[in-house]
C-alpha positions as CSV (number, residue, x, y, z in Angstrom):
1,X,-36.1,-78.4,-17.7
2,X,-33.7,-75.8,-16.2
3,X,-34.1,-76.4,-13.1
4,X,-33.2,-80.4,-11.4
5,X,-33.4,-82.0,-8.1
6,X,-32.0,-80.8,-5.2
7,X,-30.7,-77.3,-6.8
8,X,-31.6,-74.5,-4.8
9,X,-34.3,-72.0,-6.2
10,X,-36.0,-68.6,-5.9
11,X,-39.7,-68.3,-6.5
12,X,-39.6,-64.7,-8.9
13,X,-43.4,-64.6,-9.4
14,X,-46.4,-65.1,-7.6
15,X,-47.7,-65.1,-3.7
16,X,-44.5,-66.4,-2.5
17,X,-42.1,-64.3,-4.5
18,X,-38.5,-64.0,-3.0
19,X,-38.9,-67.2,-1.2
20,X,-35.9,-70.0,-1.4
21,X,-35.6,-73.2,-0.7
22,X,-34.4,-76.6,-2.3
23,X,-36.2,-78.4,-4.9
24,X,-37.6,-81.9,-3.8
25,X,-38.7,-82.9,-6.6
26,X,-39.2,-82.2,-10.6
27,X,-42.4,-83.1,-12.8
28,X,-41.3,-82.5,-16.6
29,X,-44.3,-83.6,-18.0
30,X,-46.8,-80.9,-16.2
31,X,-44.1,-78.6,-16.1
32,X,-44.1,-78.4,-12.5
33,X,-40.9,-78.1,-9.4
34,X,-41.4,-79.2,-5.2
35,X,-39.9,-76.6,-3.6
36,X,-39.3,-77.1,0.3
37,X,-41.1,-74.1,2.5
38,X,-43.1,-72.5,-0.8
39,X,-46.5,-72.6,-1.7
40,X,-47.5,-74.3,1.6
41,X,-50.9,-75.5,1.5
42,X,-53.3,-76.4,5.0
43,X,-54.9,-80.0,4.6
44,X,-57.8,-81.0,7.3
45,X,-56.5,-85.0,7.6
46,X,-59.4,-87.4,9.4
47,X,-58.3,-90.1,11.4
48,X,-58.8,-93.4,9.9
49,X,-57.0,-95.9,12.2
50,X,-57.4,-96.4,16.4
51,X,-54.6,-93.9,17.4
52,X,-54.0,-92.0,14.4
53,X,-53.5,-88.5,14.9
54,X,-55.9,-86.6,12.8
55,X,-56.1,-82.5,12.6
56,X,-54.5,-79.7,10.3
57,X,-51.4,-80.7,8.7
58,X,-49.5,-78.9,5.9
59,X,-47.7,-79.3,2.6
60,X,-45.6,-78.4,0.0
61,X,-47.7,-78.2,-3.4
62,X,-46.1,-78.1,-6.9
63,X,-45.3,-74.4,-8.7
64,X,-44.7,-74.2,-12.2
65,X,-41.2,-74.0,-12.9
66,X,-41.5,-70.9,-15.0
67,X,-41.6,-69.2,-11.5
68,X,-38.0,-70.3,-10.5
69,X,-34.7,-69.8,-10.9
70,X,-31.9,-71.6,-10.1
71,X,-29.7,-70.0,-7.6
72,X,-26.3,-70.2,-8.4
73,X,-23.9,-71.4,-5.4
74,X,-21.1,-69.0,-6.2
75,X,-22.4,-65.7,-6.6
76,X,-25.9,-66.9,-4.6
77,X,-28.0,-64.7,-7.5
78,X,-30.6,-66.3,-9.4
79,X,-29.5,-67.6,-13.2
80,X,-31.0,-69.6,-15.7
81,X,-28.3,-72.0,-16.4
82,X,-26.6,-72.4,-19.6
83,X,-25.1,-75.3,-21.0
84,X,-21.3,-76.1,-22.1
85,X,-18.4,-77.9,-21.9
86,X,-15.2,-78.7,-18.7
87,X,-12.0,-79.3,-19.7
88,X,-12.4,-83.0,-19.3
89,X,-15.4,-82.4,-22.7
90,X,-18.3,-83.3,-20.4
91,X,-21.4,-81.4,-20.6
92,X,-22.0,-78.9,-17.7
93,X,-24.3,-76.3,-16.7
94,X,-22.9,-73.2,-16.3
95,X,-24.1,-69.3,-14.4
96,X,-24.6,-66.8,-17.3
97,X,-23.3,-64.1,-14.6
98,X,-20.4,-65.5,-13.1
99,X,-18.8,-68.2,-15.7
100,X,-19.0,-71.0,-12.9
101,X,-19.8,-74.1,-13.4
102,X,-23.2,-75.3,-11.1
């Protein structure tokens, strides 16, 4: 996957396009990224213990991550990261528009 935990992404297609935030979590196997403050869903939650607060609470939902890009912390645009090499020989990923490494 292109994008990991705790990178910071921005949504480029669907309801919540433009939106960014940081990605809580990564599902490779259904293809799917946690972002925090995108696709927010409402969820009616019934008490079930004596002095649990019940009522409307809401949540993050997974978005596929063909809908994000990583953001790249130097030039803050969105990139897909590419992969290459430090001068130390370790793999990195890399900004296609500015050369950093991320």
């Amino acid at each position: 996957m292109h994008i990991k935990t705790n990178d910071t992404a921005i949504v480029i297609a669907g309801r919540d396009k433009g939106k960014q935030g940081k990605v809580m979590s990564v599902d490779p196997a259904a293809g799917k990224v946690l972002v925090e403050g995108v696709n927010v869903a409402k969820r009616h939650k019934k008490p079930r213990k004596q002095g649990e607060p019940g009522g409307i609470i809401t949540k993050e939902t997974p978005i596929y991550a063909s809908k994000v890009m990583r953001v790249c912390p130097k030039c803050s645009k969105p990139t897909r990261p590419a992969h290459g090499l430090n001068k130390s020989g370790d793999k990195v990923r890399v900004c296609k528009k500015c050369k950093a490494e991320i």
